[in-house]
C-alpha positions in Angstrom: 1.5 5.7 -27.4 0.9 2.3 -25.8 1.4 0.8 -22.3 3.9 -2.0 -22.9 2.2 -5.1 -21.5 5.0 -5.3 -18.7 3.5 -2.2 -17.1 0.7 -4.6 -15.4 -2.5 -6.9 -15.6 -5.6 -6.2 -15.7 -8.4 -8.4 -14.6 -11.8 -7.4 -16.1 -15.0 -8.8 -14.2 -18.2 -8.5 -15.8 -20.9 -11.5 -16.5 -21.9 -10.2 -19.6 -19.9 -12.1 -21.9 -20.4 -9.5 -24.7 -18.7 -6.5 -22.9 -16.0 -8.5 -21.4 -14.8 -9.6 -24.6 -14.8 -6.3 -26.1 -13.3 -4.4 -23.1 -10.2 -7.1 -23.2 -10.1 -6.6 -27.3 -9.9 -3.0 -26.4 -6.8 -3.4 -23.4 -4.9 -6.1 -25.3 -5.0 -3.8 -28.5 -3.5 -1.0 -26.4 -0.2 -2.9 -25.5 -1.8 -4.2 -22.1 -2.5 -7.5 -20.4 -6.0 -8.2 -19.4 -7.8 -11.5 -18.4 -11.9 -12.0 -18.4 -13.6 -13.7 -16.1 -17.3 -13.7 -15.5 -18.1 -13.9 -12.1 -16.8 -12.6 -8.6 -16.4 -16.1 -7.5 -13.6 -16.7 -10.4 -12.0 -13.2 -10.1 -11.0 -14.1 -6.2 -9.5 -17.4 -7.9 -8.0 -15.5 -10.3 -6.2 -13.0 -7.0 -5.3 -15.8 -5.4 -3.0 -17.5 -7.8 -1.6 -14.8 -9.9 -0.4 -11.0 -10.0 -3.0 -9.0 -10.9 -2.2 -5.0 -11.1 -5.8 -3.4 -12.0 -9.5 -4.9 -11.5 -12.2 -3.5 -13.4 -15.4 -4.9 -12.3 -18.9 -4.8 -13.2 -21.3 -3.2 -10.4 -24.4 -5.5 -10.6 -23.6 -9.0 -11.1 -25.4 -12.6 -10.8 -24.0 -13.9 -7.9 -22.0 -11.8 -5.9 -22.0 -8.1 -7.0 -18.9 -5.9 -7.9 -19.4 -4.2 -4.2 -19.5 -7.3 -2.6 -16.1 -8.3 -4.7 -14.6 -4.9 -3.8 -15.0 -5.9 -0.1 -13.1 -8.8 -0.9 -10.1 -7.2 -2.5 -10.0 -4.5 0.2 -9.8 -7.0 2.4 -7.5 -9.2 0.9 -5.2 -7.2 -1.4 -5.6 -3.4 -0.5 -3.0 -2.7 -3.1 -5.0 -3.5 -6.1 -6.8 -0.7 -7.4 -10.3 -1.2 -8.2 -11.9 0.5 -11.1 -16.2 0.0 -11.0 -18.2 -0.1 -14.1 -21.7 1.1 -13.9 -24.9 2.0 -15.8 -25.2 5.7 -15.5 -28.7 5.3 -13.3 -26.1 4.1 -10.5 -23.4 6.4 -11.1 -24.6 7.4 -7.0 -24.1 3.7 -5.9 -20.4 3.9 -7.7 -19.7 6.9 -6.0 -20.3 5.3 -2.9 -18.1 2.8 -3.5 -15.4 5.2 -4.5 -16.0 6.0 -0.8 -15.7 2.6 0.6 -12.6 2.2 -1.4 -12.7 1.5 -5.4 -10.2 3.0 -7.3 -12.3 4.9 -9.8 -15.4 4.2 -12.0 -16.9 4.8 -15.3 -19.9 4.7 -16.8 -21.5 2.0 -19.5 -21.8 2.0 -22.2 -18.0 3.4 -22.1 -15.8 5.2 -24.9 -12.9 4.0 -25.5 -10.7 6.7 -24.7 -12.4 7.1 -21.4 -11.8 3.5 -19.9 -8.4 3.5 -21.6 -7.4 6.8 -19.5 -9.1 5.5 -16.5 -7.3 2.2 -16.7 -3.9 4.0 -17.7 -4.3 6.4 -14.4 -4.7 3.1 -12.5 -1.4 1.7 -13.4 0.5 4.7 -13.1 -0.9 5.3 -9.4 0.5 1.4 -9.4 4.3 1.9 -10.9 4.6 5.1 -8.8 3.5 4.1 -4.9 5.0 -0.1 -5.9 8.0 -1.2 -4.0 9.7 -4.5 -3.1 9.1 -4.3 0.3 5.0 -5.6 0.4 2.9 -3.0 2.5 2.2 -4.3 5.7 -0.7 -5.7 6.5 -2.9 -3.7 8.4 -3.3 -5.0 11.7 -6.3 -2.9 13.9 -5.6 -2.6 17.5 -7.9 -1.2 20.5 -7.7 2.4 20.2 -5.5 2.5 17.1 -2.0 2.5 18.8 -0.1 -0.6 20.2 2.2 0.5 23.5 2.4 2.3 26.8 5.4 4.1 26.7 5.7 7.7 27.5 6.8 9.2 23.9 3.7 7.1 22.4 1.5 8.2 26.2 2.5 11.7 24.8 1.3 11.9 21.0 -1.7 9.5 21.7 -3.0 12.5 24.2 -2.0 15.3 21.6 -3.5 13.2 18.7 -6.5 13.0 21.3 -6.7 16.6 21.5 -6.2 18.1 18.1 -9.2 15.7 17.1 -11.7 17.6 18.9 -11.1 20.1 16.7 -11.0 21.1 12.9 -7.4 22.1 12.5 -5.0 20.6 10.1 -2.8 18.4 11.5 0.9 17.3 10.1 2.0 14.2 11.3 6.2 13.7 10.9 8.7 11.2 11.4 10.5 8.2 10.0 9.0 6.1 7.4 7.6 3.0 9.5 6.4 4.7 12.6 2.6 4.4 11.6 1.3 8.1 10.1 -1.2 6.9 8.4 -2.3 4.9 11.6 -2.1 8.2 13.2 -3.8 9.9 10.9 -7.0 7.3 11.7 -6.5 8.0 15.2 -7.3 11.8 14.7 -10.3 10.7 12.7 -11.6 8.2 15.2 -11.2 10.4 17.9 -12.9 13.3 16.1 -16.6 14.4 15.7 -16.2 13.9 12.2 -15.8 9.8 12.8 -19.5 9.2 11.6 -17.9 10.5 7.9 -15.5 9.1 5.5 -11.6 8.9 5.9 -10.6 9.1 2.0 -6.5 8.8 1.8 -4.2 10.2 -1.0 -0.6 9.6 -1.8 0.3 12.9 -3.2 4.1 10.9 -4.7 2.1 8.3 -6.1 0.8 10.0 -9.5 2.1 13.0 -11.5 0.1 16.4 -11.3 -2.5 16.2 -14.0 -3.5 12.7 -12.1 -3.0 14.2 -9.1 -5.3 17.1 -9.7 -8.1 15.3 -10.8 -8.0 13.1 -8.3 -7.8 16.0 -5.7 -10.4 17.7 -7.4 -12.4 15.8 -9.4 -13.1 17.2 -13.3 -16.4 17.9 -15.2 -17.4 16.2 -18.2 -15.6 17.5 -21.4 -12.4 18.7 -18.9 -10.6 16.2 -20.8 -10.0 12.7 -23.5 -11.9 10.4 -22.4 -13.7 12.8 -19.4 -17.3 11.6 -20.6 -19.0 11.9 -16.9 -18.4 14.5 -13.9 -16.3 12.8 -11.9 -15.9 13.2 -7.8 -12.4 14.2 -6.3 -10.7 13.2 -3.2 -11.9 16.2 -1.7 -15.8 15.9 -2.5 -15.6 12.4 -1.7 -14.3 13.2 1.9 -17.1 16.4 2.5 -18.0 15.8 6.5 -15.3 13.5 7.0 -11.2 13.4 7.0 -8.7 13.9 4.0 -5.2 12.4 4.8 -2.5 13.7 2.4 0.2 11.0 2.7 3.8 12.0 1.5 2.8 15.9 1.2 7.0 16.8 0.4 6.6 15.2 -2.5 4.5 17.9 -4.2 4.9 20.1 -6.8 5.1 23.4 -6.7 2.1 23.4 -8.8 0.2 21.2 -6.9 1.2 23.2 -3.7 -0.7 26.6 -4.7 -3.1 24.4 -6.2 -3.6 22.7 -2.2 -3.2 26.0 -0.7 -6.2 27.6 -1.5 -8.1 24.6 -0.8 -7.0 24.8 3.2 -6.6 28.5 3.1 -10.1 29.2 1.5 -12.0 25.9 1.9 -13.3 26.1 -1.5 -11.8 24.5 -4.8 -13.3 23.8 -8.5 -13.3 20.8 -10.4 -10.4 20.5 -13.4 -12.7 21.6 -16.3 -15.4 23.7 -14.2 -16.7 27.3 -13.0 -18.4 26.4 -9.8 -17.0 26.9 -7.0 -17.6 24.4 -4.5 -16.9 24.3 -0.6 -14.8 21.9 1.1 -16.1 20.5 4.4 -12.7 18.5 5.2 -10.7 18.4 8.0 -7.5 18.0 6.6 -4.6 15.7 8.0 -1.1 15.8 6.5 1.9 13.6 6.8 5.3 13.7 5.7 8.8 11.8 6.4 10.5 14.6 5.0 12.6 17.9 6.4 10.4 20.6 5.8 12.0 23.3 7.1 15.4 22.0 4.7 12.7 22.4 1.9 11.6 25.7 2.4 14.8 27.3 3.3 15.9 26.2 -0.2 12.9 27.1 -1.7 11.6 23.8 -2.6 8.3 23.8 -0.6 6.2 27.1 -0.1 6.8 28.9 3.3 3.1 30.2 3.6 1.8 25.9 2.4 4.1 25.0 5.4 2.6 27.2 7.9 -1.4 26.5 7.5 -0.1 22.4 7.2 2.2 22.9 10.4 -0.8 24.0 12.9 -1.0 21.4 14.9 2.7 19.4 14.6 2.9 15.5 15.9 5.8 13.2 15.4 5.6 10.0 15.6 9.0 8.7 17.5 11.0 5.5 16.0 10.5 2.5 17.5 14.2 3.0 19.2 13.0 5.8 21.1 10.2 3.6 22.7 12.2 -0.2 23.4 9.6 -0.5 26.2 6.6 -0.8 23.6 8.6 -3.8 22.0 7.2 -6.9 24.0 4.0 -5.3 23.6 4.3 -4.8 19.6 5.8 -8.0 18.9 2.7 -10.4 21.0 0.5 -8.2 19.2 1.8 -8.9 15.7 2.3 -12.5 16.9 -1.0 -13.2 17.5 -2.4 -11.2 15.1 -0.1 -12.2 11.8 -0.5 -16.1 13.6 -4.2 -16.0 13.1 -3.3 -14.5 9.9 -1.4 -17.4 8.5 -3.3 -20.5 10.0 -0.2 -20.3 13.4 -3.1 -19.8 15.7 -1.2 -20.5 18.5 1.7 -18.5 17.8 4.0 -17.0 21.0 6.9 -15.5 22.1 8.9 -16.6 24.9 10.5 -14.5 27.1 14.1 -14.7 25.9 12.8 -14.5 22.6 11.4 -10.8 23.1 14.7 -10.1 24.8 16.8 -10.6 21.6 13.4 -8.8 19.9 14.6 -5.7 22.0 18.4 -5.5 21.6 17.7 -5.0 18.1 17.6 -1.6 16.4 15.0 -1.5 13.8 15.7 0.8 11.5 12.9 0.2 9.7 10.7 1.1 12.8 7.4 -0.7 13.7 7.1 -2.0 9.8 10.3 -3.8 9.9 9.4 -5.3 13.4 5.8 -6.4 12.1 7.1 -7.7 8.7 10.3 -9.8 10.8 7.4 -11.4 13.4 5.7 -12.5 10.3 8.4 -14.4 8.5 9.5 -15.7 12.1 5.6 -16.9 12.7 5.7 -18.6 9.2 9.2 -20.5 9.3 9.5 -21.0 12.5 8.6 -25.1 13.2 6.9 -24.8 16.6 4.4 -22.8 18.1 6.4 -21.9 21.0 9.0 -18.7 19.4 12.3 -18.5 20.8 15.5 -16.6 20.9 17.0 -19.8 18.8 14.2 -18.7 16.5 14.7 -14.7 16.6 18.7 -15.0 15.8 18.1 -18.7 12.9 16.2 -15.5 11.1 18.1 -13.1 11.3 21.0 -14.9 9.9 18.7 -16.8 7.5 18.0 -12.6 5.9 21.1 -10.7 5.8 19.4 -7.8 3.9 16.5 -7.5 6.6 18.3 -4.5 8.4 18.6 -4.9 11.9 22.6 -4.7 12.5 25.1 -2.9 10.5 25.8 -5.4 8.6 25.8 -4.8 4.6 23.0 -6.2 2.8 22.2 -8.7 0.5 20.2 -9.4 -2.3 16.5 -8.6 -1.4 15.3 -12.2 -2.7 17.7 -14.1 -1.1 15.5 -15.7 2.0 18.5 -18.2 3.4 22.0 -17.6 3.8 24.3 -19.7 0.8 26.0 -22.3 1.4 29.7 -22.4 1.9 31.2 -22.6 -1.5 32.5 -25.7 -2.5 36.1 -26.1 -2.6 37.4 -26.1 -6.3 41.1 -27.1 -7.2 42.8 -25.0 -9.5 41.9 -26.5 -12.8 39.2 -28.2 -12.4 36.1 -27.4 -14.4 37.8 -24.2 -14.4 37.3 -21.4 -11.9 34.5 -21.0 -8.9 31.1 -20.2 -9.7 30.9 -16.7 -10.5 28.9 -14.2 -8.0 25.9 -14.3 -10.6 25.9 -18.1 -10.7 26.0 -18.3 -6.8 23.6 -15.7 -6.3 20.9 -16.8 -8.8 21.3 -20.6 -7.6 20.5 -19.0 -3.9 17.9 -17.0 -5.2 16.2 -20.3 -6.8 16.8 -22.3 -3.2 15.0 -19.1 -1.5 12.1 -19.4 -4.1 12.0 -22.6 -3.2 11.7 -23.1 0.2 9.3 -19.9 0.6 6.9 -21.9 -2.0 6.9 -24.9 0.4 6.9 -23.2 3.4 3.3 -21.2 2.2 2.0 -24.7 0.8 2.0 -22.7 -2.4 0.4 -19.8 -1.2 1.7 -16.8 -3.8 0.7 -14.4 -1.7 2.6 -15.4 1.6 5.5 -16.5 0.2 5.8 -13.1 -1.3 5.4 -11.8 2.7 7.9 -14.4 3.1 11.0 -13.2 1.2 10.2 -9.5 1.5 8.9 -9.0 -2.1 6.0 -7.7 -3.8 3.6 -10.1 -5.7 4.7 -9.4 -9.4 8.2 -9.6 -7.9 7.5 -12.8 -6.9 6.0 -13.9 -10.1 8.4 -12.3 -12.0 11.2 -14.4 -10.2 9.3 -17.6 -10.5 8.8 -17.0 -14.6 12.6 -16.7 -14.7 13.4 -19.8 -12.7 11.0 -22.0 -14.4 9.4 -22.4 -11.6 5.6 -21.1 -12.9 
């Protein structure tokens, strides 16, 4: 069975014309889009002007190398998955980066069923952890944490603590109140800093993907397993594993994960060894797990060795006095970001900033200061600014009003008045709505100078979104 050819794109980078061509044969034939291109240099051109779901990149290079291009992406688009091809005398130097943040990699020359299931894994981890909000863009601050309020004084110091030592820590509350952030902290803060911090979203892929990349599998475990492959938990040995979204597992996978933190050892999917883990694990979840347990959806002995050292994050309503800070932060920050160096908020400006209730916590703040950096005509932000935006996006959800469609970046006109008769009727609501959506395409184009990427940021939507929309407005 094929991948349609609307599940993603694949961009393959290798400068060897010869593999290239046959590697984008083999994709195409399977029912999925692929581009080649033959250098680094050209693959970032590539990123910058079209939605691209998958990379699969050559290690060694002329001109700048498949790490060096990795850096880039990372940097750039952390959402892209990045799959290294390698010679097998460098498999170490792909582990590595596997470690500094690839996706996956496989070895050359390559089976087919092997880079097929590799690539396949890559754009299901894709369509599972894809939304239309864009993830935020990760914005480092001194000592991790923006804010001097006391419920953030109060889990910075017990973050501070748990660090120093090697018990699992869960880390709970609202989606948007920075987990994963958190979950850094520990690491930071720990002995363990000098070693990796290797993250997994245990919702984003189903449980034979999940497994393997948990544990890693031998070669032979599996169609198209034709090298030993490293798991999320060898890959983290002396450092921090972060288990993002841990109520989402299975029962399956939570046995499978409780042996691993009750014994420290696990063995690969395919193998007899068992091997140690040296991990200091760090859980997070938004969801009830005491509900799950008591209806027998979430092992009571799995919750117990996650739940040693508990930490919730408050929502940003809970802390209003970290607000002015949050906001100048993200200001200058997101300003530098998007060429509004000089980007600030005014006083009166933070004060309509604070009698908001962001229900989408410090996510929804970050992601409204960017828009309202990038619309907004002058340097200097104001209150005139804060409330133009929040009318301009009814479905950004910072009242109780209803909300509207998620592309829709500017509120529609008034409807024109119609007499009965002529032309017939009103525009319908699909009519109106799609000419609105057009307008908001529109303007958030010209407002980026054709930037893709933020005028995705700008109207709230992810990148294929975004392309998507323009294909069906003619607007490509």
């Amino acid at each position: 069975m094929t991948t349609p050819p609307s599940a993603g794109t694949i961009l393959i980078v290798d400068d060897d014309t010869s593999v290239g061509r046959v590697l984008h044969a083999l994709v195409r034939q399977d029912g999925i889009n692929a581009k080649h291109v033959t250098s680094g240099e050209l693959a970032l051109e590539v990123l910058a002007r079209e939605a691209i779901d998958v990379i699969v990149t050559d290690l060694r290079m002329v001109g700048m190398s498949g790490m060096e291009l990795l850096q880039h992406v990372r940097a750039r688009w952390p959402d892209i998955p990045v799959i290294m091809m390698t010679a097998h005398g460098t498999v170490d130097v792909a582990v590595e980066a596997m470690k500094k943040g690839a996706a996956d990699f496989v070895t050359k020359p390559f089976e087919r069923a092997q880079i097929l299931f590799t690539i396949r894994k890559a754009l299901a981890s894709v369509a599972a952890s894809s939304s239309e909000a864009p993830p935020p863009v990760e914005v480092p601050s001194p000592g991790g944490f923006v804010g001097t309020s006391a419920p953030m004084r109060e889990v910075r110091d017990l973050l501070r603590r748990a660090a120093q030592g090697n018990a699992t820590v869960l880390i709970r509350g609202e989606s948007g109140t920075g987990k994963e952030l958190a979950a850094r902290f520990v690491h930071a803060s720990s002995p363990r800093r000098a070693g990796p911090f290797v993250a997994l979203h245990c919702a984003a892929l189903p449980d034979a993907l999940l497994e393997s990349e948990l544990f890693g599998y031998e070669k032979g475990a599996f169609t198209g397993a034709t090298v030993r492959k490293p798991g999320r938990v060898e890959l983290a040995q002396g450092g921090t594993l972060f288990l993002d979204e841990i109520g989402e597992l299975t029962p399956t996978m939570q046995v499978k994960l409780l042996r691993v933190l009750q014994e420290k050892e696990f063995e690969r999917l395919g193998g007899t060894q068992t091997l140690k883990a040296d991990v200091r694990f760090v859980a997070a979840t938004h969801r009830p797990l005491e509900d799950l347990v008591a209806r027998g959806e979430f092992r009571e002995d799995l919750f117990y060795r996650l739940n040693v050292v508990p930490a919730w994050m408050p929502p940003l309503r809970a802390r209003l006095d970290d607000i002015d800070a949050l906001a100048q932060h993200f200001c200058v920050a997101l300003g530098a970001a998007n060429g509004r160096v000089d980007a600030s908020l005014d006083a009166d400006a933070l004060a309509a900033l604070r009698e908001q209730p962001w229900r989408g916590n410090v996510r929804q703040l970050q992601n409204f200061i960017e828009r309202l950096v990038v619309l907004s005509p002058a340097s200097r932000l104001t209150r005139a600014d804060v409330e133009r935006e929040l009318a301009r996006h009814p479905a950004f959800e910072t009242s109780s009003r209803p909300s509207a469609p998620a592309v829709a970046a500017s509120t529609p006109p008034p409807a024109p008045s119609v007499p009965p008769g002529a032309n017939g009727a009103r525009k319908t609501l699909d009519e109106q709505r799609r000419e609105t959506e057009r307008e908001a395409l529109i303007t958030a184009l010209q407002r980026a100078n054709d930037n893709r990427t933020v005028a995705a940021r700008i109207l709230g939507v992810s990148r294929r979104t975004l392309y998507n929309k323009l294909e069906e407005y003619g607007l490509s």
